[in-house]
One Martini backbone bead per residue (centre of mass of N, CA, C, O) as a GRO file, in nm:
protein
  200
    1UNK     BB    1   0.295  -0.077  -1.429
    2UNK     BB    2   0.550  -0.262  -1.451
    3UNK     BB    3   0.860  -0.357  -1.556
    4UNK     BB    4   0.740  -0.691  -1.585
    5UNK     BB    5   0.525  -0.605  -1.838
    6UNK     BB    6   0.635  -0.424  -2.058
    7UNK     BB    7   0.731  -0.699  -2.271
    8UNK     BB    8   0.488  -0.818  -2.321
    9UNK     BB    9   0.243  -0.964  -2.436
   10UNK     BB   10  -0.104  -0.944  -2.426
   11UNK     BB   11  -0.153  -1.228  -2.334
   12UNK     BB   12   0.088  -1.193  -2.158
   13UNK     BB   13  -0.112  -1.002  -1.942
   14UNK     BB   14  -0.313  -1.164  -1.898
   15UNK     BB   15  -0.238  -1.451  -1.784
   16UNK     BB   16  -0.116  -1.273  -1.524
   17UNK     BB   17  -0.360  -1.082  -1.439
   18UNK     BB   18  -0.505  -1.380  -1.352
   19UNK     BB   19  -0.314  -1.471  -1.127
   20UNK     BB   20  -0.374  -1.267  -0.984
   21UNK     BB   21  -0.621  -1.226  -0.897
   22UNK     BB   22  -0.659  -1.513  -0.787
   23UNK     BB   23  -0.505  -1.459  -0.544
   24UNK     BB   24  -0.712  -1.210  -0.449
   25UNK     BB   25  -0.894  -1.431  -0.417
   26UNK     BB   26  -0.735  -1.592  -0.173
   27UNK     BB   27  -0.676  -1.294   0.038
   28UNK     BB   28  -0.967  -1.248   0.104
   29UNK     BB   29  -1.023  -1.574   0.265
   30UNK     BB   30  -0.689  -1.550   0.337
   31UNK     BB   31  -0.445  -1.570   0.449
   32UNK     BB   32  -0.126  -1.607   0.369
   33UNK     BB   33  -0.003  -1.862   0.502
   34UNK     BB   34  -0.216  -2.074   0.384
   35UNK     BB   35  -0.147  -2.038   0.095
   36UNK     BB   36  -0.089  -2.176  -0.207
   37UNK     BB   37   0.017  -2.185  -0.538
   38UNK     BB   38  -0.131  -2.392  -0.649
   39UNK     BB   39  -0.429  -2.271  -0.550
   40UNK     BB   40  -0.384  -2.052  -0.761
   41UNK     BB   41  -0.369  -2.199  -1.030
   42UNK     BB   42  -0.604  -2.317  -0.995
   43UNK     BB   43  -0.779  -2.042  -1.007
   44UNK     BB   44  -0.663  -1.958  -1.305
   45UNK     BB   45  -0.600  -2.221  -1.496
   46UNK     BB   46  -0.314  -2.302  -1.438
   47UNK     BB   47  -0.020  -2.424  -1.480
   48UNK     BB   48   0.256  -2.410  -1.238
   49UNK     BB   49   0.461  -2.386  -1.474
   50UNK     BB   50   0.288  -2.091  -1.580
   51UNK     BB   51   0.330  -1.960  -1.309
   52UNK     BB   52   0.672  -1.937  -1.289
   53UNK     BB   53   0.682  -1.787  -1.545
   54UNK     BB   54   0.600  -1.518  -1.349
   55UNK     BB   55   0.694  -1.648  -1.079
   56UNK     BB   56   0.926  -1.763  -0.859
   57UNK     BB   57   0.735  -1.695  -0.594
   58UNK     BB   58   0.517  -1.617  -0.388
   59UNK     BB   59   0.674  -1.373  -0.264
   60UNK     BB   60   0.653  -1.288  -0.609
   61UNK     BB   61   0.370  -1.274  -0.642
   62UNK     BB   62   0.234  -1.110  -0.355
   63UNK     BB   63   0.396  -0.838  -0.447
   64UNK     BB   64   0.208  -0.789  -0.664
   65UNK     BB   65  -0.046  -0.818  -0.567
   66UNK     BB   66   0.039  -0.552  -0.333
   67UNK     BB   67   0.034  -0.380  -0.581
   68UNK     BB   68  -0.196  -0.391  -0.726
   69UNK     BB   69  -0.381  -0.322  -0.524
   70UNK     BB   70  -0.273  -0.025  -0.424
   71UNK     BB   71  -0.209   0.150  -0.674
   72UNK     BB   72  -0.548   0.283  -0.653
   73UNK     BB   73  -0.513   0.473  -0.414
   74UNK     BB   74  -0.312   0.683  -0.562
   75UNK     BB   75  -0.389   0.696  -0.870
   76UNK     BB   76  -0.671   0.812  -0.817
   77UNK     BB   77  -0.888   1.021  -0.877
   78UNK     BB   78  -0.890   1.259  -0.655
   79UNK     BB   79  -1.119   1.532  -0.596
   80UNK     BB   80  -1.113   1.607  -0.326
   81UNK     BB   81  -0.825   1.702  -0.259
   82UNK     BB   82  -0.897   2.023  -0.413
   83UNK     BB   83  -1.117   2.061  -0.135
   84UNK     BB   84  -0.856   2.086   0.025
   85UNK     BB   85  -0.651   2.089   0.324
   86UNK     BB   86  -0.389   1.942   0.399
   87UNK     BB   87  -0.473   1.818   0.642
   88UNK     BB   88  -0.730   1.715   0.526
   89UNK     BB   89  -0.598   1.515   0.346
   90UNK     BB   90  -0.405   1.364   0.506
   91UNK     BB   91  -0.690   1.243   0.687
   92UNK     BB   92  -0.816   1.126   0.464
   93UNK     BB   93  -0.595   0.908   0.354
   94UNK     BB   94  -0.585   0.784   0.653
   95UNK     BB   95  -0.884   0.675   0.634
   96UNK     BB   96  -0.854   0.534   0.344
   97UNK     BB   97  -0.647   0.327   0.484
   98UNK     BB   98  -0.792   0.201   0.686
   99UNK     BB   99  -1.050   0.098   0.564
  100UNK     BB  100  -0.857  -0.091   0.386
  101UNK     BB  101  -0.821  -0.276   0.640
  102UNK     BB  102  -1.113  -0.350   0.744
  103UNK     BB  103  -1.149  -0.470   0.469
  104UNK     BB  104  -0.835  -0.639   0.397
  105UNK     BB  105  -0.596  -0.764   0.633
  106UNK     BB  106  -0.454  -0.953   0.448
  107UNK     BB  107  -0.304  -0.724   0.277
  108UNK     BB  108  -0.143  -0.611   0.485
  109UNK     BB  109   0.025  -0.879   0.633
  110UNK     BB  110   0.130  -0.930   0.351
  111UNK     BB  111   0.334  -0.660   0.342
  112UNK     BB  112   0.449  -0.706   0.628
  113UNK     BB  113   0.629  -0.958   0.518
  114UNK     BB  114   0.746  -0.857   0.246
  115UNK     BB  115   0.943  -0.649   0.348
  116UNK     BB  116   1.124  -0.899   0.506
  117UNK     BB  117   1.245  -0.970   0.239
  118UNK     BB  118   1.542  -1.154   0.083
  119UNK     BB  119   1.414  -1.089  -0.203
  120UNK     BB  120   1.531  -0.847  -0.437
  121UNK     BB  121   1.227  -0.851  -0.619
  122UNK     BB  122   1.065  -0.795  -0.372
  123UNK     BB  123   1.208  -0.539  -0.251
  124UNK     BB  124   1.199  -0.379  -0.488
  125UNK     BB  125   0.910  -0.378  -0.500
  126UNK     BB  126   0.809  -0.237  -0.226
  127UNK     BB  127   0.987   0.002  -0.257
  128UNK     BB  128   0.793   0.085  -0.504
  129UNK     BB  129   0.553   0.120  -0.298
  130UNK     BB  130   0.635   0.328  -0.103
  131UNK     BB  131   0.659   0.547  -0.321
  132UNK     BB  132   0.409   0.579  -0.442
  133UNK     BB  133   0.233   0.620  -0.160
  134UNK     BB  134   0.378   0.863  -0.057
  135UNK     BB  135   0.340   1.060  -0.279
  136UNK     BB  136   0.101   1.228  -0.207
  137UNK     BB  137   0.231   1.306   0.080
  138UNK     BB  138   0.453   1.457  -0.015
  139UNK     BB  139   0.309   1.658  -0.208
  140UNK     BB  140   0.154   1.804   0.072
  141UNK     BB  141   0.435   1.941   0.171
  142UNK     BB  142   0.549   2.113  -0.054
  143UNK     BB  143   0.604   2.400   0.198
  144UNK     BB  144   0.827   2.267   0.248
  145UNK     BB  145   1.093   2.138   0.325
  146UNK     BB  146   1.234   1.896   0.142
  147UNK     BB  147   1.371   1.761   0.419
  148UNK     BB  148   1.083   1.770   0.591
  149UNK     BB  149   0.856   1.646   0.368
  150UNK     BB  150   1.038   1.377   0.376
  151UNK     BB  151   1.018   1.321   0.714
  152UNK     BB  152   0.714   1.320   0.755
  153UNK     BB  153   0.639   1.135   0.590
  154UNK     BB  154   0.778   0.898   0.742
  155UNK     BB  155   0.599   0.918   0.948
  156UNK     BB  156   0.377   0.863   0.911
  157UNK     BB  157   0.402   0.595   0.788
  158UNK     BB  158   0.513   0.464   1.067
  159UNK     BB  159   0.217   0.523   1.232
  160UNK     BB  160   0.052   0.370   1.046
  161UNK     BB  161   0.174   0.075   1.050
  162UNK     BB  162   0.195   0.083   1.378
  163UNK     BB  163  -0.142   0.037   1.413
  164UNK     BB  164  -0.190  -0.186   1.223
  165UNK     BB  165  -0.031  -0.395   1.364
  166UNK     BB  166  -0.239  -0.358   1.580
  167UNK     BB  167  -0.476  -0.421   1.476
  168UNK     BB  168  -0.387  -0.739   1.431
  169UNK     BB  169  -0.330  -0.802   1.719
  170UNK     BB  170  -0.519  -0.627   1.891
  171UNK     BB  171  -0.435  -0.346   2.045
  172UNK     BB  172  -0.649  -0.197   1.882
  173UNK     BB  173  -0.870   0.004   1.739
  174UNK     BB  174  -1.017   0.155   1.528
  175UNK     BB  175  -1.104   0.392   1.699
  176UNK     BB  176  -0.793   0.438   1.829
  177UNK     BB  177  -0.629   0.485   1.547
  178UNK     BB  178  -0.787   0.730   1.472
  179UNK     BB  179  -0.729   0.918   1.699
  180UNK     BB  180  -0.447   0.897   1.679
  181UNK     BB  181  -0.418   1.026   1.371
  182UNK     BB  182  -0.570   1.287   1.401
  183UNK     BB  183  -0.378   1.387   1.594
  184UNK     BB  184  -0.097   1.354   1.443
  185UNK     BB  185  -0.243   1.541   1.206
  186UNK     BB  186  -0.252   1.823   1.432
  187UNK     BB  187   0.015   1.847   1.442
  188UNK     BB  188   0.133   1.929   1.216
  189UNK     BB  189  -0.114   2.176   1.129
  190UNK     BB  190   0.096   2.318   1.298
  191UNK     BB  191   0.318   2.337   1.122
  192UNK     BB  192   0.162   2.482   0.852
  193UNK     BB  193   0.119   2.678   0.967
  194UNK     BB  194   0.348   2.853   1.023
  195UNK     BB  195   0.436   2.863   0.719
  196UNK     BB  196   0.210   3.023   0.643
  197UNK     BB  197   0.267   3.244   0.871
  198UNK     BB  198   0.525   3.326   0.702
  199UNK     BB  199   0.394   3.367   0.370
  200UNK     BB  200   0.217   3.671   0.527
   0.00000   0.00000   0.00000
């Protein structure tokens, strides 16, 4: 829940909800730049200016909407992550996030756009999408010191947005991002590995 439903009653909660969901089938088979708001309450079934009142502009919808698809990837119950190590965690988090990739590139794409919103709210929530999803991959590096776990964070997500990117536009295979992934992270392995082998 972000903190824009907070404050809601349980109807608008619903109401706001199904403009999202709404959005996502509409981003599930078109590009970010294609779609109109219009389309969106058409989706919805909602009057346009009953859209307006939940989202100021189509990049503070799809903002929500991007944040809505993505923090279940962070927040699911992964049990797998308990039987692994570290390494292995963290490729497979990059192998889980690639999948979504191929599997829904619209969504990607318009991450990407929404990034670089010059709109406050938009920044603010993307920001907040971005501490989300690094939480797990931070986590993984607890061993490390944290001014170095938090840095090492940074540098994964700027190879994985930079390979996505590459994805986008063709410059790379899904084959080939995956092995760039593999490789970067088989680098860090060694860097926990030091760690692991100063602390026996």
């Amino acid at each position: 829940m972000t903190r824009e439903t907070i404050a809601l009653p349980a109807y608008q909660v619903e109401r706001r909800q199904r403009i999202l969901d709404a959005a996502k089938t509409l981003l599930r088979g078109s590009d970010y730049e294609s779609i109109q708001i219009r389309d969106v309450a058409s989706e919805a079934n909602v009057a346009l200016g009953t859209l307006y009142r939940y989202f100021t502009s189509k990049e503070h919808l799809y903002a929500n909407v991007v944040y809505d698809w993505s923090v279940p990837f962070s927040s699911a119950d992964q049990i797998w992550a308990e039987n692994l190590g570290t390494t292995e965690r963290v490729a497979q988090r990059l192998r889980t996030a690639l999948a979504a990739f191929e599997k829904q590139p619209n969504f990607y794409n318009a991450i990407f756009m929404l990034r670089t919103s010059s709109d406050p709210d938009v920044s603010d929530l993307m920001h907040q999408l971005g501490l989300v999803l690094e939480e797990p991959i931070h986590a993984d590096f607890s061993a490390l010191p944290p001014d170095e776990a938090a840095d090492i964070t940074a540098m994964v997500w700027a190879v994985l947005m930079d390979l996505v990117a590459r994805l986008l536009v063709g410059n790379k295979t899904m084959a080939e991002a995956q092995r760039i992934l593999d490789r970067f992270v088989a680098m860090i392995g060694l860097r926990l590995e030091q760690v692991d082998a100063a602390d026996h």
